[in-house]
PDB file of N, CA, C and O in Angstrom:
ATOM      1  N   UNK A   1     -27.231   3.300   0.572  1.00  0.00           N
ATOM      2  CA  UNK A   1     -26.308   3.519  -0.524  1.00  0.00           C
ATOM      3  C   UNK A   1     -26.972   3.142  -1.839  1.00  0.00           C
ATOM      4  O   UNK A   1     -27.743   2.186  -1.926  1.00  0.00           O
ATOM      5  N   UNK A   2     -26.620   3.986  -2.935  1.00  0.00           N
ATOM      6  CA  UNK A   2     -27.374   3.378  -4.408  1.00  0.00           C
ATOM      7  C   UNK A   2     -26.420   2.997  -4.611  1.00  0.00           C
ATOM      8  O   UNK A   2     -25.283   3.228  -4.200  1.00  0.00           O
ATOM      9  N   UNK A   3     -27.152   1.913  -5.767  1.00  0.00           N
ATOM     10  CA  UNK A   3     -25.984   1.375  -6.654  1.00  0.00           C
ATOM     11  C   UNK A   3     -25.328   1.759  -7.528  1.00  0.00           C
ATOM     12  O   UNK A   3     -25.949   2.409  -8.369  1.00  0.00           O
ATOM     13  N   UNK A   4     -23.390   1.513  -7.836  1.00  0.00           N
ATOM     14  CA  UNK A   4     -22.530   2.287  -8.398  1.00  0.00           C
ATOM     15  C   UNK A   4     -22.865   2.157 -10.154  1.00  0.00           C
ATOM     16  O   UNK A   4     -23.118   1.137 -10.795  1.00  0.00           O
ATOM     17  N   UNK A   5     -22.796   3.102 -10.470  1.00  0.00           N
ATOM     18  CA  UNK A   5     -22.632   2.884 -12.291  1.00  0.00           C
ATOM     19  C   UNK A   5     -21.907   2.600 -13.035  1.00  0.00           C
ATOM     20  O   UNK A   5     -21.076   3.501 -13.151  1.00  0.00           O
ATOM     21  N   UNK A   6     -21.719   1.785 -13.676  1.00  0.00           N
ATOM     22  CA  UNK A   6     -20.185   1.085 -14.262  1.00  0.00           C
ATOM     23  C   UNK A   6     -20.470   1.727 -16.147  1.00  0.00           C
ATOM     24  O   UNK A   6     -21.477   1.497 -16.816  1.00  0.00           O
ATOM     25  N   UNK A   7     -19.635   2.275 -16.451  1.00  0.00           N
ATOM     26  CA  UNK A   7     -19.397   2.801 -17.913  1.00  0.00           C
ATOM     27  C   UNK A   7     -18.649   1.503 -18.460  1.00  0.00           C
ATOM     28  O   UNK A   7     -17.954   1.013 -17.570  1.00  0.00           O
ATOM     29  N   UNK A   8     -18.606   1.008 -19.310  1.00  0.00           N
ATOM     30  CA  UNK A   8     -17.814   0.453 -20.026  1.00  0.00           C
ATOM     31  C   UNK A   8     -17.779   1.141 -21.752  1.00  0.00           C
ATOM     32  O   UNK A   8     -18.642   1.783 -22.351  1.00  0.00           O
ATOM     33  N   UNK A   9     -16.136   0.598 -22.269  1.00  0.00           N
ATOM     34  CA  UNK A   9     -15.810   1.188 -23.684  1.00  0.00           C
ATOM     35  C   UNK A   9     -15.474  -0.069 -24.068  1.00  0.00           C
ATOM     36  O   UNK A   9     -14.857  -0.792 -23.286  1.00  0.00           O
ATOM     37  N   UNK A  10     -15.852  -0.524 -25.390  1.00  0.00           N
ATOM     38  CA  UNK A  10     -15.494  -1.043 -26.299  1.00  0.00           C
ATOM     39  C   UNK A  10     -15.776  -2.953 -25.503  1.00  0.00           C
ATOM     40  O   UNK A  10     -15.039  -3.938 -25.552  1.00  0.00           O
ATOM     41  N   UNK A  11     -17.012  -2.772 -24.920  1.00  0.00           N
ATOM     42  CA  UNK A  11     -17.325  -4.095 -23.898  1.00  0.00           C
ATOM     43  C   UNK A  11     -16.716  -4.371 -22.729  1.00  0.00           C
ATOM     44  O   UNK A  11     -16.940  -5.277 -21.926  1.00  0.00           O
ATOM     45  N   UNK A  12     -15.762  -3.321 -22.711  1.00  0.00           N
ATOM     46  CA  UNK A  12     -14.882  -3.218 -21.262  1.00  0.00           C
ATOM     47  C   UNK A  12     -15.192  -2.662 -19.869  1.00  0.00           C
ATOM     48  O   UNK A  12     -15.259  -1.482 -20.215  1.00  0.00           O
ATOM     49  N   UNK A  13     -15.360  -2.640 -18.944  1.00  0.00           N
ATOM     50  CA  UNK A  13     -15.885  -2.208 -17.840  1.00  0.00           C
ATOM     51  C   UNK A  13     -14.101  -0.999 -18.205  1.00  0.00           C
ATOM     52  O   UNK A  13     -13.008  -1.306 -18.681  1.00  0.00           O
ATOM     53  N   UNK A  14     -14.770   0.581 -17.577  1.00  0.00           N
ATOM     54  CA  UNK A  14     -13.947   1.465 -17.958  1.00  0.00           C
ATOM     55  C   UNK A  14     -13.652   2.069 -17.022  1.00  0.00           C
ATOM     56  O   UNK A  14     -12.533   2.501 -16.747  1.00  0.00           O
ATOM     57  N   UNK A  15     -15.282   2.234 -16.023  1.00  0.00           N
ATOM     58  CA  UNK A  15     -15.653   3.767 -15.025  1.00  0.00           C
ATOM     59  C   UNK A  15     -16.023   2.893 -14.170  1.00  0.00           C
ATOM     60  O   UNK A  15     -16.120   1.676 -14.326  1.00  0.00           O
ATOM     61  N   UNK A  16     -16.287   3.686 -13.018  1.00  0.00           N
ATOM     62  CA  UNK A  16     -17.194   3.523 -12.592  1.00  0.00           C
ATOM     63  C   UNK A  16     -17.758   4.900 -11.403  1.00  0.00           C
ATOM     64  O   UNK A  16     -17.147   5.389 -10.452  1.00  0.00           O
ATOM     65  N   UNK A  17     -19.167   5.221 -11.959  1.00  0.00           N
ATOM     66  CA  UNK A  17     -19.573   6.698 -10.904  1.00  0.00           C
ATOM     67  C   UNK A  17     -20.269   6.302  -9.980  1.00  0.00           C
ATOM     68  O   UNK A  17     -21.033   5.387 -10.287  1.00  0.00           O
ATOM     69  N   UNK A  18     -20.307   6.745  -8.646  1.00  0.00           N
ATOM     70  CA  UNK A  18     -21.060   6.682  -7.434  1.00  0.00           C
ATOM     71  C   UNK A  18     -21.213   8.179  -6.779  1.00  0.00           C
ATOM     72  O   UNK A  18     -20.530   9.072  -7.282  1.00  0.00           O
ATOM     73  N   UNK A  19     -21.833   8.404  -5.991  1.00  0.00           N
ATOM     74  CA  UNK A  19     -22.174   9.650  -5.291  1.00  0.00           C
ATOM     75  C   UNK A  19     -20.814   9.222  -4.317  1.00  0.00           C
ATOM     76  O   UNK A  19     -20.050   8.328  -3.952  1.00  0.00           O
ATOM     77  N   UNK A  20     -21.248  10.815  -4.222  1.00  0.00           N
ATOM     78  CA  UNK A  20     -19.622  11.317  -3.251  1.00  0.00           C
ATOM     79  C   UNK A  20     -19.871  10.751  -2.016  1.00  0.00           C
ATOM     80  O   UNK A  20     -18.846  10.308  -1.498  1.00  0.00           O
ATOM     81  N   UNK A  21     -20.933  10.604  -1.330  1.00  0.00           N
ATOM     82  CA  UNK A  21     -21.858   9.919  -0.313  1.00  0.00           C
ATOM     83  C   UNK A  21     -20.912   8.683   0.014  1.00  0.00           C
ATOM     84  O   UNK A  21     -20.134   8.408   0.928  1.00  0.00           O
ATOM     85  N   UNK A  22     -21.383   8.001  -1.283  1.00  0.00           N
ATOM     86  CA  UNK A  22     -21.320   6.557  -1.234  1.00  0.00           C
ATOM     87  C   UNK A  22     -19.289   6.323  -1.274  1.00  0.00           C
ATOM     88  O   UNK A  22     -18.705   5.320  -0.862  1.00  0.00           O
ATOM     89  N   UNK A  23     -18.779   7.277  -1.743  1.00  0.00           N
ATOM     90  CA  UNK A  23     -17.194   7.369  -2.129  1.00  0.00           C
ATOM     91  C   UNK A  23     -16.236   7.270  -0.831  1.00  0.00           C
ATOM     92  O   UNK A  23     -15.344   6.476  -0.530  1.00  0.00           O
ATOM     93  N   UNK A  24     -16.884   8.602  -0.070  1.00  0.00           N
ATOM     94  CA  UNK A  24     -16.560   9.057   1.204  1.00  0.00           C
ATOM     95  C   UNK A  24     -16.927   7.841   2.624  1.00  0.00           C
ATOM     96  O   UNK A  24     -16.179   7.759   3.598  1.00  0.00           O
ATOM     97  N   UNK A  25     -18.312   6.919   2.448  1.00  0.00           N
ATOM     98  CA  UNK A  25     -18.180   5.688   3.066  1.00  0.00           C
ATOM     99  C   UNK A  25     -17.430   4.678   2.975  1.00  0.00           C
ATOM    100  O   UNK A  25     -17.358   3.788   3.822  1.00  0.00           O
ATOM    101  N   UNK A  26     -16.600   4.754   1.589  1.00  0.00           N
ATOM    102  CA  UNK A  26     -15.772   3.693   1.379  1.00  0.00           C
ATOM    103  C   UNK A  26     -14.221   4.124   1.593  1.00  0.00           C
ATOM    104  O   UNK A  26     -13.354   3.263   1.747  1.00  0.00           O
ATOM    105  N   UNK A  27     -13.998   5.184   1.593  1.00  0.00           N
ATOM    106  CA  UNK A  27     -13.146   5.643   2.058  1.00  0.00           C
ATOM    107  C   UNK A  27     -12.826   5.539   3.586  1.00  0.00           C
ATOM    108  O   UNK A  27     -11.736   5.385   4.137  1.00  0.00           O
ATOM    109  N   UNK A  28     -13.927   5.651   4.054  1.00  0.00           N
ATOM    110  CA  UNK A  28     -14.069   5.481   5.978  1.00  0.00           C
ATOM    111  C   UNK A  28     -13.423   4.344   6.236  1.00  0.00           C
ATOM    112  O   UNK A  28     -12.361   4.151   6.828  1.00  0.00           O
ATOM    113  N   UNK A  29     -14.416   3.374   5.567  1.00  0.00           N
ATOM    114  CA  UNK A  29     -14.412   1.494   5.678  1.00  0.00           C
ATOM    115  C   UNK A  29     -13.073   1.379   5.431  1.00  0.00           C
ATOM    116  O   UNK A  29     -12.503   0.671   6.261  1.00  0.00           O
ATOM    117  N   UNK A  30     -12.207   1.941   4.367  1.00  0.00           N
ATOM    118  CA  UNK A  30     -10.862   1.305   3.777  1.00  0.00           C
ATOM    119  C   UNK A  30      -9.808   1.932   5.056  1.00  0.00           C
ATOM    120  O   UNK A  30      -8.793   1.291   5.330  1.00  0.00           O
ATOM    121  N   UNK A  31     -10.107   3.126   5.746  1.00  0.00           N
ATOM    122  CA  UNK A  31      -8.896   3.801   6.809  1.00  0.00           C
ATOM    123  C   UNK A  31      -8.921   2.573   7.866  1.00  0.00           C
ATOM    124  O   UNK A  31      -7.951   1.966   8.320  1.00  0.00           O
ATOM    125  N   UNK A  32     -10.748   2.308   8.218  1.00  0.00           N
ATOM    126  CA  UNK A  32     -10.836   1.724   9.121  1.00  0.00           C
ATOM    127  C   UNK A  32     -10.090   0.750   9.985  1.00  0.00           C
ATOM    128  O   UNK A  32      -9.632   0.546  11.109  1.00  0.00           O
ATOM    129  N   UNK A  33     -10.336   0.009   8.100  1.00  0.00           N
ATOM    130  CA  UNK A  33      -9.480  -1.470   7.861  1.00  0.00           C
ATOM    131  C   UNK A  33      -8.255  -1.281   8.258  1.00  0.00           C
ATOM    132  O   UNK A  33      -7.802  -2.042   9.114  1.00  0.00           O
ATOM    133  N   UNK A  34      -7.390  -0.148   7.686  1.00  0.00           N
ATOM    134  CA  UNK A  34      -5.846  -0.177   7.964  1.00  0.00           C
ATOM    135  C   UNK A  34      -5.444   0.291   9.402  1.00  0.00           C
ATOM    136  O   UNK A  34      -4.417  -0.120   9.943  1.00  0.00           O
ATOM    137  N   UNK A  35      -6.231   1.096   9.942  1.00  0.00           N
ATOM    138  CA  UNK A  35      -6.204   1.049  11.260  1.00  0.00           C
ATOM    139  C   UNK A  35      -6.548  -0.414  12.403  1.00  0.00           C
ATOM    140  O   UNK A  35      -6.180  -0.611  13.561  1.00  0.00           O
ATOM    141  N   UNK A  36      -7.260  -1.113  11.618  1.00  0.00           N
ATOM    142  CA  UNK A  36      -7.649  -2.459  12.085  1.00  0.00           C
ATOM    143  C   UNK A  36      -6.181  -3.351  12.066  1.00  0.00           C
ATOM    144  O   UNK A  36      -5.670  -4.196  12.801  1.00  0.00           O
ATOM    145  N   UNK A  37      -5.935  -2.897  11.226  1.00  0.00           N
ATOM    146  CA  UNK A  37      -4.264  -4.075  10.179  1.00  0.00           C
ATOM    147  C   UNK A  37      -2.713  -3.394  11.163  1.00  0.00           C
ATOM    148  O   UNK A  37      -1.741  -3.994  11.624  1.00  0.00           O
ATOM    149  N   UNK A  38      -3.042  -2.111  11.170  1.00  0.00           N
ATOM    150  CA  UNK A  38      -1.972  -1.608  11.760  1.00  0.00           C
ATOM    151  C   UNK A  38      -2.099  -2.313  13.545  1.00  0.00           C
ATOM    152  O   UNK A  38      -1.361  -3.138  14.083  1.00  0.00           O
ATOM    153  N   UNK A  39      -3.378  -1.566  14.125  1.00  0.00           N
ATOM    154  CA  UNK A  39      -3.399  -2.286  15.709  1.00  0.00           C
ATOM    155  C   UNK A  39      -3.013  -3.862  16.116  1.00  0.00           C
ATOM    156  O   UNK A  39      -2.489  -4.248  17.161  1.00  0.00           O
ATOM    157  N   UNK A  40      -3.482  -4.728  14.844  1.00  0.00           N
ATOM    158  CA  UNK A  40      -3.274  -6.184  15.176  1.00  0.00           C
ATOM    159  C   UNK A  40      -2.117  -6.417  14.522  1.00  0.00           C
ATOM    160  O   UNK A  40      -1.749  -7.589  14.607  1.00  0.00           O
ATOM    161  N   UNK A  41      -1.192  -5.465  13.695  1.00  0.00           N
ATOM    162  CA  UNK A  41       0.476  -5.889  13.996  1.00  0.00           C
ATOM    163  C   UNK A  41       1.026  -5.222  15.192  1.00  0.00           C
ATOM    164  O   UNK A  41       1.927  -5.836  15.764  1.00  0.00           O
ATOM    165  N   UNK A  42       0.717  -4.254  15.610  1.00  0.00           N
ATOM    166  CA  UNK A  42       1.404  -3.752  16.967  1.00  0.00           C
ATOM    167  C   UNK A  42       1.339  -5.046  17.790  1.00  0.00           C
ATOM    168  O   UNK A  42       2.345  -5.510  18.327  1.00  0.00           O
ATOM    169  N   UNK A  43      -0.045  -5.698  17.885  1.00  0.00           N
ATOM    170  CA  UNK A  43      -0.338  -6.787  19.139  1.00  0.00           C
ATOM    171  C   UNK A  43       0.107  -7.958  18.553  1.00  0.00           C
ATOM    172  O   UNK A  43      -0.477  -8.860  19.155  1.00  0.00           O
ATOM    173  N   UNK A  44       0.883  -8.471  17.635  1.00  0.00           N
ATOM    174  CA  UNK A  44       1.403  -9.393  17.027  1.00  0.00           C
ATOM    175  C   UNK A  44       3.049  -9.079  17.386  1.00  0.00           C
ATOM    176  O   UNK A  44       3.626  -9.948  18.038  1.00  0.00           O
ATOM    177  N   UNK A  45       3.572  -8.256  17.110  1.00  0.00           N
ATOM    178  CA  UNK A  45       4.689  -7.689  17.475  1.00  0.00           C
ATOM    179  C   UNK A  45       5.255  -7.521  19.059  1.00  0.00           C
ATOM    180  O   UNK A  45       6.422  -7.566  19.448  1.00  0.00           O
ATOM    181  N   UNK A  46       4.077  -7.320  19.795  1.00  0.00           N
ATOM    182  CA  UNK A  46       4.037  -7.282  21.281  1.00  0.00           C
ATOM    183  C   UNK A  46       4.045  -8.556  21.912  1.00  0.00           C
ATOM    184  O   UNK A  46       4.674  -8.785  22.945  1.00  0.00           O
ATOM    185  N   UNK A  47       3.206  -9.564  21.170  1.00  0.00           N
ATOM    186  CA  UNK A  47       3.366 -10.841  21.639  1.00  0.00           C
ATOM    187  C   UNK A  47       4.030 -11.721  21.155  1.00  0.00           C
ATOM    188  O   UNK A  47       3.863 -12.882  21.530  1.00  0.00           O
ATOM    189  N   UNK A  48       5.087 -11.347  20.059  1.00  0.00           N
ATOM    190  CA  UNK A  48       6.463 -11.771  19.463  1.00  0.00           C
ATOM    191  C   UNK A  48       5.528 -12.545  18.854  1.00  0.00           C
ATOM    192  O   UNK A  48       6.082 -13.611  19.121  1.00  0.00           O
ATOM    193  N   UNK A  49       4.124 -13.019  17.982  1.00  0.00           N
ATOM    194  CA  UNK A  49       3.532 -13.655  16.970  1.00  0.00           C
ATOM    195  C   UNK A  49       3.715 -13.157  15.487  1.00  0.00           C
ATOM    196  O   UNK A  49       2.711 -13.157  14.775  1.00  0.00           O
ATOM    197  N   UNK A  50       4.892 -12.739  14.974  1.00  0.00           N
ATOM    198  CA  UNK A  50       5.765 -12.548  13.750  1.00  0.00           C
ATOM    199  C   UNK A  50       6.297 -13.492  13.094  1.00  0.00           C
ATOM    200  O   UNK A  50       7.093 -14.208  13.703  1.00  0.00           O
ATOM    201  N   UNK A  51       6.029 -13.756  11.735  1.00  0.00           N
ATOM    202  CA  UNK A  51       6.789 -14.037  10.881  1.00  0.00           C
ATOM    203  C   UNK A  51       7.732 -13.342   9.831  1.00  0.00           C
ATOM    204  O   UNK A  51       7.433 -12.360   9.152  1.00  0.00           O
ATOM    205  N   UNK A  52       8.651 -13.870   9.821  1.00  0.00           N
ATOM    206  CA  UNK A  52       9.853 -12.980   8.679  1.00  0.00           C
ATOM    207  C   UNK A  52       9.079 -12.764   7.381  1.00  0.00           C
ATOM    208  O   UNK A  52       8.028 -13.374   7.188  1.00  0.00           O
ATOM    209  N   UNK A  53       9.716 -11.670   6.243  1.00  0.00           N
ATOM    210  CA  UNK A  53       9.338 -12.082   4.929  1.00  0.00           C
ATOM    211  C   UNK A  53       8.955 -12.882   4.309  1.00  0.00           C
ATOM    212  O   UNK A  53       7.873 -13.267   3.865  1.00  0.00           O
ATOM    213  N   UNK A  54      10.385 -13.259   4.281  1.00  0.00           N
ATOM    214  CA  UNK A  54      10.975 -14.218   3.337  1.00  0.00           C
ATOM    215  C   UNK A  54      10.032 -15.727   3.846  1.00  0.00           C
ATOM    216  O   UNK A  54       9.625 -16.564   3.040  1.00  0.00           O
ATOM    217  N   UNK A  55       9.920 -15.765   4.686  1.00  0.00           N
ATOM    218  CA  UNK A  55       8.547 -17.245   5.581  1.00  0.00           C
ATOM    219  C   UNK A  55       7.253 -16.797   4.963  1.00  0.00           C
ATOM    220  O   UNK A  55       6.606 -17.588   4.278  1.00  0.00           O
ATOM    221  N   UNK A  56       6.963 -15.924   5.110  1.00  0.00           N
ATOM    222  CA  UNK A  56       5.944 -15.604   4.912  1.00  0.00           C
ATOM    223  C   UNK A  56       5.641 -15.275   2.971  1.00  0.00           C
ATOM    224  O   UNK A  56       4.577 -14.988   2.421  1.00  0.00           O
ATOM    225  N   UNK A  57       6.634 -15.412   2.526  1.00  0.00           N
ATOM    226  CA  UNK A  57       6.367 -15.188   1.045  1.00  0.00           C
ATOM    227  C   UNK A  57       6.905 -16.637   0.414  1.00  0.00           C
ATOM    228  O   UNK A  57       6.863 -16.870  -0.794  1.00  0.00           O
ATOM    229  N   UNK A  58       7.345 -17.448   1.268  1.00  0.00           N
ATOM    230  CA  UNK A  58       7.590 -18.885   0.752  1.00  0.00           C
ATOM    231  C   UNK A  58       6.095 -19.858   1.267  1.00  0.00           C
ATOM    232  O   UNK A  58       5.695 -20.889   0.726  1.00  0.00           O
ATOM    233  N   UNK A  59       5.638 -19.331   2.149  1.00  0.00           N
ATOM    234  CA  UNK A  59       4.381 -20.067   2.403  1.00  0.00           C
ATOM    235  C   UNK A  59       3.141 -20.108   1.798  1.00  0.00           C
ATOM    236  O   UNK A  59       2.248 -20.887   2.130  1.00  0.00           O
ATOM    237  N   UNK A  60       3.045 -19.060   0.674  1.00  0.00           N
ATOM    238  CA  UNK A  60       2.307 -18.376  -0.572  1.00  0.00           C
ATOM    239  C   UNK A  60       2.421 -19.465  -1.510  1.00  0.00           C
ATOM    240  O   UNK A  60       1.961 -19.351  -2.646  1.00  0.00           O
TER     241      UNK A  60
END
């Protein structure tokens, strides 16, 4: 993979360009992940290892 090109305006990071290459691998990696996130709540759910919301956004 090359490295991505970052544009910035006015000292600001703005852009950033990469090859479609490099776009389309990160795209893979990111389904991957949610397919990763989705299977280990099914098996969290299966083995009743759930927490509620509301627990889970007070423990934050």
């Amino acid at each position: 993979m090359s490295e991505p090109v970052k544009i910035s305006k006015n000292s600001k990071d703005a852009v950033v360009v990469m090859s479609i290459r490099d776009f389309e691998a990160l795209e893979a990696m990111k389904a991957e992940y949610l397919k990763h996130c989705f299977t280990s709540a099914q098996q969290d759910l299966k083995n009743g290892t759930t927490v509620d919301g509301e627990s889970f956004l007070n423990s934050l």
